[in-house]
C-alpha positions in Angstrom: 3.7 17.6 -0.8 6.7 15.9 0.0 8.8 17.1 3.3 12.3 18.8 1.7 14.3 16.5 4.1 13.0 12.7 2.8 15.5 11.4 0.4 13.8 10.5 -2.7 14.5 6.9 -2.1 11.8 6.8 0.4 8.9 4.0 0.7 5.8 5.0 -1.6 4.2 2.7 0.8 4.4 5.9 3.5 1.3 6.0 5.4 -0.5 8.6 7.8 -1.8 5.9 10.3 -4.7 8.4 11.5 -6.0 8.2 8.0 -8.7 5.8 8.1 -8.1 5.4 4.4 -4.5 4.1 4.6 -5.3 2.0 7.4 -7.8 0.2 4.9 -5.0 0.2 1.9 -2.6 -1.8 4.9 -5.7 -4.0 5.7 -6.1 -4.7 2.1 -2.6 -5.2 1.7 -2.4 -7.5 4.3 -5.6 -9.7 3.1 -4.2 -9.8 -0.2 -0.9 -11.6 1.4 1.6 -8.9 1.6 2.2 -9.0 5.4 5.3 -10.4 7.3 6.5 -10.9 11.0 7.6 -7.8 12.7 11.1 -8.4 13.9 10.8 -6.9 17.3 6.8 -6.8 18.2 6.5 -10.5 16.6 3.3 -9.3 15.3 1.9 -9.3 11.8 2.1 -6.3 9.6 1.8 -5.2 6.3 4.6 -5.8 3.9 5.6 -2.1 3.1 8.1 -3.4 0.4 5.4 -5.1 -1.8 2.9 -2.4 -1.5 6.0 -0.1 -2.6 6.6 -1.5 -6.0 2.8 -2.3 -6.6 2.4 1.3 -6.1 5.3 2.2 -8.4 4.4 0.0 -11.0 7.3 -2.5 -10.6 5.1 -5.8 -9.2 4.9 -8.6 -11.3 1.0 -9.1 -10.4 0.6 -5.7 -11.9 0.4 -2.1 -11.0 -1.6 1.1 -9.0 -3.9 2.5 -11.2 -2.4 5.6 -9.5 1.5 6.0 -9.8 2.2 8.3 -7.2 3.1 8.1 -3.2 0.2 7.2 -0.6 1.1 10.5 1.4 0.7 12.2 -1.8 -2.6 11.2 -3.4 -6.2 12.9 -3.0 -8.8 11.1 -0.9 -10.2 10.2 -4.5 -6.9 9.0 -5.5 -6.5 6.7 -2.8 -10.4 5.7 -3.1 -9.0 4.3 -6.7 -6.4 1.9 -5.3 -8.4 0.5 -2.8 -10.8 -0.4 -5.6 -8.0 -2.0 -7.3 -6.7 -4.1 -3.7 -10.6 -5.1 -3.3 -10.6 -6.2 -6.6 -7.0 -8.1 -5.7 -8.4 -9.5 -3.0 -11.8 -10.9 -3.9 -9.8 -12.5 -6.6 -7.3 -14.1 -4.7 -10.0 -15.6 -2.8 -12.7 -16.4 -5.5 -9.6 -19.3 -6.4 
């Protein structure tokens, strides 16, 4: 369920970092090359903002298979797009 106070605009790409499931979709995520710099930490993290419109359906590489927020899936939900980023993946790197 949603909080009341998050605008609707929020990031799909909303994750619960003590789910060891989302931690996975941002490894994925970040394997598959959506990652950039952190602008204060310098580090590498995962690219919320492609991960966002892959899970909404508006990427150009294609879409979720499920078309709803992170926070908001079932554990068999999110068990589905991590099929689909470790299909990505192995894809990207079978090239």
């Amino acid at each position: 369920m949603i909080h009341p106070q998050i605008k609707k605009s929020f990031l799909w790409s909303h994750f619960d970092f003590t789910n060891p499931q989302h931690r996975y979709v941002l490894s994925l995520a970040m394997q598959f090359g959506w990652s950039k710099i952190h602008p204060i930490t310098g580090k590498q993290v995962a690219d919320l903002g492609a991960l966002d419109k892959w899970l909404k359906g508006k990427s150009k590489i294609g879409q979720s298979p499920v078309l709803k927020p992170l926070m908001e899936m079932t554990p068999t939900e999110t068990s589905r797009i991590i099929v689909a980023l470790e299909n990505m993946v192995a894809k990207k790197h079978e090239a």
